[in-house]
Each structure stands twice: as C-alpha cells, then as structure tokens.
LUMKOL-788582 format. One record per atom (N, C-alpha, C, CB): residue number from 1; residue in three letters; atom name; x, y, z. Coordinates in steps of 0.2 Angstrom, whole numbers, plus 5000, padded with zeros to 4 digits. Glycine has a CB too. Example, Ala and Ser with C-alpha at 12.3 -4.5 7.8 and 13.67 -1.06 7.14 Angstrom:
2
PT     n   res   atom      X      Y      Z
PT     1   ALA      N   5066   4972   5039
PT     1   ALA     CA   5062   4978   5039
PT     1   ALA      C   5066   4984   5039
PT     1   ALA     CB   5057   4978   5045
PT     2   SER      N   5064   4989   5035
PT     2   SER     CA   5068   4995   5036
PT     2   SER      C   5064   5000   5039
PT     2   SER     CB   5070   4997   5029
//
This chain:
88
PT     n   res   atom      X      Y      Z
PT     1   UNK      N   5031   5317   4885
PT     1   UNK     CA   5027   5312   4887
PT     1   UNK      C   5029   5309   4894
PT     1   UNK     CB   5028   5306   4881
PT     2   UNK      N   5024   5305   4898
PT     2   UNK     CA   5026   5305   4904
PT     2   UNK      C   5028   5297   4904
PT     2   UNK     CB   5021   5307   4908
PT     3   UNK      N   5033   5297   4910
PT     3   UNK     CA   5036   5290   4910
PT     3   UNK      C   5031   5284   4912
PT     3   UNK     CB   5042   5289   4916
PT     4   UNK      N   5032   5280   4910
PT     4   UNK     CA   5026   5276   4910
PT     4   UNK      C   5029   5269   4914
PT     4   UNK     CB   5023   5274   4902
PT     5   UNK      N   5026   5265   4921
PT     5   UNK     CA   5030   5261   4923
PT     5   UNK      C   5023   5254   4923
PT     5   UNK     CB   5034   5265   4929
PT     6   UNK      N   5024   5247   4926
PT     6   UNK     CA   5020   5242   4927
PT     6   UNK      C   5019   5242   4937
PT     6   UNK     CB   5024   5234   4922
PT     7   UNK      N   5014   5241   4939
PT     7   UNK     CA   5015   5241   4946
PT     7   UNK      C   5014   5235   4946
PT     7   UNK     CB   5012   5246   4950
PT     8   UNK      N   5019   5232   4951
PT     8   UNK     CA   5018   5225   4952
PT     8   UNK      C   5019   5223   4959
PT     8   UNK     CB   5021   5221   4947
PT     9   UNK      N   5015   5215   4963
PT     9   UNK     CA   5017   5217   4969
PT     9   UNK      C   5019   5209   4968
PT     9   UNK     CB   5011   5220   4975
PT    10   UNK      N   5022   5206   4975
PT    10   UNK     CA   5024   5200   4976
PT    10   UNK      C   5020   5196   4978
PT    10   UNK     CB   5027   5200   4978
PT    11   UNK      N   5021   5191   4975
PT    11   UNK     CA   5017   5184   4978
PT    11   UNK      C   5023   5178   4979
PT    11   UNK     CB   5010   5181   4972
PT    12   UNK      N   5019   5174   4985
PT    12   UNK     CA   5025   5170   4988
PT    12   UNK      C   5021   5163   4981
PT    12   UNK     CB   5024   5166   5001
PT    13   UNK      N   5026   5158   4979
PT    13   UNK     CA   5026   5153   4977
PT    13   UNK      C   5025   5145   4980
PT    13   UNK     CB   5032   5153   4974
PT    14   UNK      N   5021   5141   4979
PT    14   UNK     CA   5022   5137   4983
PT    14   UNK      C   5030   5133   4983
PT    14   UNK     CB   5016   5133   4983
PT    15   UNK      N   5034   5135   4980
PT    15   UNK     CA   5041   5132   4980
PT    15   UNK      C   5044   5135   4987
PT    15   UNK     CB   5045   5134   4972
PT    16   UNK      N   5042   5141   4990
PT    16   UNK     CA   5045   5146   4994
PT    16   UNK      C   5046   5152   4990
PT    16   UNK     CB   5051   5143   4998
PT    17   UNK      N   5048   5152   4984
PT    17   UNK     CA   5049   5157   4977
PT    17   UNK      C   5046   5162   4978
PT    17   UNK     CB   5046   5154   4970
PT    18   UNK      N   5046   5167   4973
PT    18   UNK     CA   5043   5174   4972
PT    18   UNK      C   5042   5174   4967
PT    18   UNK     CB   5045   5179   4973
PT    19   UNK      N   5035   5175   4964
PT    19   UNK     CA   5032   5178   4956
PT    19   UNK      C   5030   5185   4958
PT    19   UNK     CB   5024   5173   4952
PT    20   UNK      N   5029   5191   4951
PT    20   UNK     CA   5025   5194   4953
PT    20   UNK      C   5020   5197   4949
PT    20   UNK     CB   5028   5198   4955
PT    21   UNK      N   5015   5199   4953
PT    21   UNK     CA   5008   5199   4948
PT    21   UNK      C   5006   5207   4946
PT    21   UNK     CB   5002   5195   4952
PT    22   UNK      N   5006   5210   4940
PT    22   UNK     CA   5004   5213   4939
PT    22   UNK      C   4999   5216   4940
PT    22   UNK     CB   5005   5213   4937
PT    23   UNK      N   4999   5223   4946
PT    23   UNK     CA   4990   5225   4949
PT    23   UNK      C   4990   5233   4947
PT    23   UNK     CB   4988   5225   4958
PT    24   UNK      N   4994   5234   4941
PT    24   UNK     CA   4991   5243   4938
PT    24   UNK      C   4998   5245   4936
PT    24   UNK     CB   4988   5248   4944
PT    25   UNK      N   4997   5253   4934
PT    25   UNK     CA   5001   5257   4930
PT    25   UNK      C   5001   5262   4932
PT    25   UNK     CB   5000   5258   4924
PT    26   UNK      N   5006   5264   4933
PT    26   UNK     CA   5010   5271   4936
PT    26   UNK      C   5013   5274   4929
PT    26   UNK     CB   5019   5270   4944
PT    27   UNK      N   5012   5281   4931
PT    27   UNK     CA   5015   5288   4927
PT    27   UNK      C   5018   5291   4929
PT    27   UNK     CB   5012   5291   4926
PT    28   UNK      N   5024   5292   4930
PT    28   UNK     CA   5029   5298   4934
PT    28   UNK      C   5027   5306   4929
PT    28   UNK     CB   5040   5295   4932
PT    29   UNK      N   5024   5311   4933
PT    29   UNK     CA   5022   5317   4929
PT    29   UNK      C   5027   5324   4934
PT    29   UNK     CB   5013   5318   4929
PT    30   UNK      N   5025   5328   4931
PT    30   UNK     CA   5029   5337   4934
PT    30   UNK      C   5030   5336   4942
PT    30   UNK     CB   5023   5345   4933
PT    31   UNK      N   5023   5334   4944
PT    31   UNK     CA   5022   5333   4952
PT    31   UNK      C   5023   5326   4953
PT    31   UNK     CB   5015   5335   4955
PT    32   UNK      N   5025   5323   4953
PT    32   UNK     CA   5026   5315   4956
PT    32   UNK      C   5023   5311   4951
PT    32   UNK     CB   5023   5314   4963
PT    33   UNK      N   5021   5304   4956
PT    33   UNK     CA   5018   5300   4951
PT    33   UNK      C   5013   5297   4954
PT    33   UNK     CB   5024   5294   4948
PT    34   UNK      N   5009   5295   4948
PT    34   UNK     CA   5001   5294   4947
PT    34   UNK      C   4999   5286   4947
PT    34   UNK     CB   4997   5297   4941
PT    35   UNK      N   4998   5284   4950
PT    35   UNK     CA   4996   5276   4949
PT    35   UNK      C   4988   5276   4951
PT    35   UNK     CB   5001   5272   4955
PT    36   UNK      N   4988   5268   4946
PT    36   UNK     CA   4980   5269   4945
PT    36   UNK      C   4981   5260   4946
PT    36   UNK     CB   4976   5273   4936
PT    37   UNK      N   4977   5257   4951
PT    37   UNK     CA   4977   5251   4953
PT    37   UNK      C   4971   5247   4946
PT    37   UNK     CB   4975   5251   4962
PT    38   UNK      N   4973   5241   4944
PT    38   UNK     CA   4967   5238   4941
PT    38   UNK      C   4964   5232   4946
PT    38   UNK     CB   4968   5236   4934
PT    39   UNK      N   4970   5230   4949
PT    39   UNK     CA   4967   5225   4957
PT    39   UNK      C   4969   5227   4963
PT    39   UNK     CB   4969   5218   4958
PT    40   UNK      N   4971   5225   4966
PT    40   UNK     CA   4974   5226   4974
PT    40   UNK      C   4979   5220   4977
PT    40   UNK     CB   4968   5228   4979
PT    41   UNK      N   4983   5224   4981
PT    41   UNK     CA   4987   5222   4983
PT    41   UNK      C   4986   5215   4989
PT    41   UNK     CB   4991   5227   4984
PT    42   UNK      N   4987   5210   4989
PT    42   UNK     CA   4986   5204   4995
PT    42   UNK      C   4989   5207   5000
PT    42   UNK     CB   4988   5196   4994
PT    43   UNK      N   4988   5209   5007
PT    43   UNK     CA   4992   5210   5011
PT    43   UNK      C   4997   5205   5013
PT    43   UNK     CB   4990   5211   5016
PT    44   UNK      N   5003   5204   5015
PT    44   UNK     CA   5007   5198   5018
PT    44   UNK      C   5006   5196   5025
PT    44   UNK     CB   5015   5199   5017
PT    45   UNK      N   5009   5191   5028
PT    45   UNK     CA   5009   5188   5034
PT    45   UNK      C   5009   5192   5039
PT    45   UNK     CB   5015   5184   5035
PT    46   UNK      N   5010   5201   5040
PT    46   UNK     CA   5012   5204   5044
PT    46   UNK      C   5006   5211   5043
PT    46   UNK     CB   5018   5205   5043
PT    47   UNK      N   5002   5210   5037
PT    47   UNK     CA   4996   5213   5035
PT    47   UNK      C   4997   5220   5031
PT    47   UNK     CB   4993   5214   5041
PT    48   UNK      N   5006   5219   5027
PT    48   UNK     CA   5007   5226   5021
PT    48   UNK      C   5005   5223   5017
PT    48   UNK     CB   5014   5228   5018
PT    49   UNK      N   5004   5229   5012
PT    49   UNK     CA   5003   5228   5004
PT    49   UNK      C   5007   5230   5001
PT    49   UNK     CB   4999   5231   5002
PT    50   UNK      N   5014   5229   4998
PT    50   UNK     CA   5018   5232   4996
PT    50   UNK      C   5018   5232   4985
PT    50   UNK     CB   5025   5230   5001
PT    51   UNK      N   5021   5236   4984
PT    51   UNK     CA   5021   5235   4976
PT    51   UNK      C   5027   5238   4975
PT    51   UNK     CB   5014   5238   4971
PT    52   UNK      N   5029   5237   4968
PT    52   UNK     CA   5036   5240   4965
PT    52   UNK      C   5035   5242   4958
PT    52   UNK     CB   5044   5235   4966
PT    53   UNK      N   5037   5246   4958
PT    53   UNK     CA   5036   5249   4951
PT    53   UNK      C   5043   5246   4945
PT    53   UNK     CB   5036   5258   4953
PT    54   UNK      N   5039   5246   4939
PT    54   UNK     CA   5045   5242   4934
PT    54   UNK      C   5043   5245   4928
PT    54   UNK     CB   5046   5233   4934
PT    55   UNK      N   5049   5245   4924
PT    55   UNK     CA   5048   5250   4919
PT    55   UNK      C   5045   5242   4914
PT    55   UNK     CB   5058   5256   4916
PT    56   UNK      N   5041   5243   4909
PT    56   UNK     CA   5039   5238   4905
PT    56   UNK      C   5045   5235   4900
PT    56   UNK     CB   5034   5241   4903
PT    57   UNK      N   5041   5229   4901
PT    57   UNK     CA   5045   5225   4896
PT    57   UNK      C   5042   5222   4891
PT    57   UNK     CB   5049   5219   4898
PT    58   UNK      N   5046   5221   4884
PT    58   UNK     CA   5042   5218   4879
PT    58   UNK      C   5039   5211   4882
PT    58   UNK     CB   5047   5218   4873
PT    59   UNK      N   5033   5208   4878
PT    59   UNK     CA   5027   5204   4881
PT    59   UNK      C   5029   5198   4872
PT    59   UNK     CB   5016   5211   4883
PT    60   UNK      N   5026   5193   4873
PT    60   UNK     CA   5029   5188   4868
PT    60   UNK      C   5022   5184   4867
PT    60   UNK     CB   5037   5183   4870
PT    61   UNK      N   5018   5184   4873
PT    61   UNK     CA   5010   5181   4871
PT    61   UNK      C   5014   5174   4874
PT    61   UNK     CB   5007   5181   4859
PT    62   UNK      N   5019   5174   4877
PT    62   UNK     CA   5016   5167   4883
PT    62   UNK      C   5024   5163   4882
PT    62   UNK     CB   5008   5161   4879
PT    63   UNK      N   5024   5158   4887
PT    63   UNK     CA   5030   5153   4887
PT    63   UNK      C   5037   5157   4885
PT    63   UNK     CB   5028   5145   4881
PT    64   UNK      N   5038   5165   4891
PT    64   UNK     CA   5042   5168   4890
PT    64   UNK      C   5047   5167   4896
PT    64   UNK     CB   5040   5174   4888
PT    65   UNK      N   5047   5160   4898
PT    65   UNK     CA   5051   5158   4903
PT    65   UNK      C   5051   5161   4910
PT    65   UNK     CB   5058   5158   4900
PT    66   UNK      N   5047   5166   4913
PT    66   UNK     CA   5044   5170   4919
PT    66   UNK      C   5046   5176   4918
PT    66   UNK     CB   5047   5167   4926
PT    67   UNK      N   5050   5178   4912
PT    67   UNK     CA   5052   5186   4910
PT    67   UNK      C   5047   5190   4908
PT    67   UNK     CB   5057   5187   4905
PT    68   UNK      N   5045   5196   4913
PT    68   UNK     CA   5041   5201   4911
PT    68   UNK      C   5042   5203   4904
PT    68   UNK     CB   5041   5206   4915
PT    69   UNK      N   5034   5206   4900
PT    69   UNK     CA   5038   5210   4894
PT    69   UNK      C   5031   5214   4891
PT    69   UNK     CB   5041   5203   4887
PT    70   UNK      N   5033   5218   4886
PT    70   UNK     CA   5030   5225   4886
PT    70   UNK      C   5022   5223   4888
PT    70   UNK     CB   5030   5228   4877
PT    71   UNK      N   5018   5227   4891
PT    71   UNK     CA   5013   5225   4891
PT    71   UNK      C   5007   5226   4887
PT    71   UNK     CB   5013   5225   4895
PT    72   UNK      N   5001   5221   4885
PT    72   UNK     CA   4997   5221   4881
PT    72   UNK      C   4992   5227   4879
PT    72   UNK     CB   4995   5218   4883
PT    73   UNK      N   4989   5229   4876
PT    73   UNK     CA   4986   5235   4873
PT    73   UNK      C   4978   5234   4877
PT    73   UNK     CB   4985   5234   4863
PT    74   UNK      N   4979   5240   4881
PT    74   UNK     CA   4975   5242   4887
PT    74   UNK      C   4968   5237   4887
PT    74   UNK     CB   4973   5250   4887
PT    75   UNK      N   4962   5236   4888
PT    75   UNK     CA   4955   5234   4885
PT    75   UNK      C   4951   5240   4884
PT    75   UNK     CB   4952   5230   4891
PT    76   UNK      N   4945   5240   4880
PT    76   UNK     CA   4940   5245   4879
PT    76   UNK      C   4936   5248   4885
PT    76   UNK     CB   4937   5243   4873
PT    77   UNK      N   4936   5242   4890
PT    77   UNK     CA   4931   5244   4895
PT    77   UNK      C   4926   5239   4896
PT    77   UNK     CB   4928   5250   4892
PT    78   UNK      N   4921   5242   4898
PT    78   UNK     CA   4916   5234   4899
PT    78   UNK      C   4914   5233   4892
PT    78   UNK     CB   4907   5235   4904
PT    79   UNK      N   4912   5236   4888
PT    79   UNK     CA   4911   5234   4882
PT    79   UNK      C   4916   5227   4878
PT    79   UNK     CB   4913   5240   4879
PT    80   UNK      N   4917   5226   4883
PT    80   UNK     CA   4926   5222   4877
PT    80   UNK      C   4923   5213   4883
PT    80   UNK     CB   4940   5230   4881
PT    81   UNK      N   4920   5215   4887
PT    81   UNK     CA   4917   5209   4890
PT    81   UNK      C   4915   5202   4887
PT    81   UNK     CB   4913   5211   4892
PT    82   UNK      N   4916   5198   4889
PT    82   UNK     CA   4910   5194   4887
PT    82   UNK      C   4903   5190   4892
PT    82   UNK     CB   4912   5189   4884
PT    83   UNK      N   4897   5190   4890
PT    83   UNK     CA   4893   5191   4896
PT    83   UNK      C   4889   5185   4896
PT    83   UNK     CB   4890   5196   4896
PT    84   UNK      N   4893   5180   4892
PT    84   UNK     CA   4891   5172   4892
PT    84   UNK      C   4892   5172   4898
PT    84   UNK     CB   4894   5167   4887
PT    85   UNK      N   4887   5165   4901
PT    85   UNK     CA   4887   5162   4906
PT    85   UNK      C   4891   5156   4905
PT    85   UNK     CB   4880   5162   4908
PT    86   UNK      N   4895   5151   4907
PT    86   UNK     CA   4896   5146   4903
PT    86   UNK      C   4893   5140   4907
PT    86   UNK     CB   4904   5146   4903
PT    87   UNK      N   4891   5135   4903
PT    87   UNK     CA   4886   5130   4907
PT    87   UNK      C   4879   5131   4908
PT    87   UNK     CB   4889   5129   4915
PT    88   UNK      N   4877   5138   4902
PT    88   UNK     CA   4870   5140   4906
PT    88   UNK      C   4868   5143   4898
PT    88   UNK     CB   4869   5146   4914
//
C-alpha cells in the first residue's frame, strides 16, 4: 500500500502567525510521488507557491486546539453537493 501524505501550504495569520491549509493528497509510489491538488496554492509576497507534505493526523470533528488530525472520508463527487440556492 502506498504512503499516503496531506499536502498543505502556508497561510500568514493576521496575528503575523502561520496556519496551514489543506490543498490535496500526495502518494509516495515505486517511481516517486503523485500529488493531486483539490485547490491551489496562493502565491506569497514574492510570487511562490510552496506546499509541504505531512503524514496525516487523527481529525476529532473540531475545537482540536489548531492540531491537524486524520483526515475526513474523501466526498462522493458532485453528487454529494448541494444545489440549493440560499435566499432564493
């Protein structure tokens, strides 16, 4: 089974801080590793995009004090949408 990692990039805080946000999932396989973006990265002040890869952490469903954790069970697809409008 292939290593399964969270790709995540940095975002500045307005405290001056660092959070980071999760933008996709990397696989380390035979030939290297496969990453598959579900958003994209914000470039910084200097116009990179950078990400880091991190092995997942168990996930608690919230008020887990800023500590990553496993992550949630993929979505189905568009199917899994909802296509209310709200206010309309």
């Amino acid at each position: 089974m292939a290593k399964r990692f969270d790709v995540l990039t940095p975002r500045k805080k307005n405290d001056g801080g660092t959070f980071w946000h999760r933008v996709g999932t990397a696989w380390e396989g035979d030939k290297g590793i496969n990453i598959v973006f579900d958003s994209l990265p914000m470039p910084d002040a200097d116009g990179r995009c950078s990400v880091s890869l991190f092995e997942p952490r168990e996930r608690d469903g919230g008020g887990n004090g800023g500590q990553r954790q496993q992550p949630r069970q993929q979505s189905g697809g568009w199917n899994d949408l909802d296509d209310e409008v709200p206010g309309f």
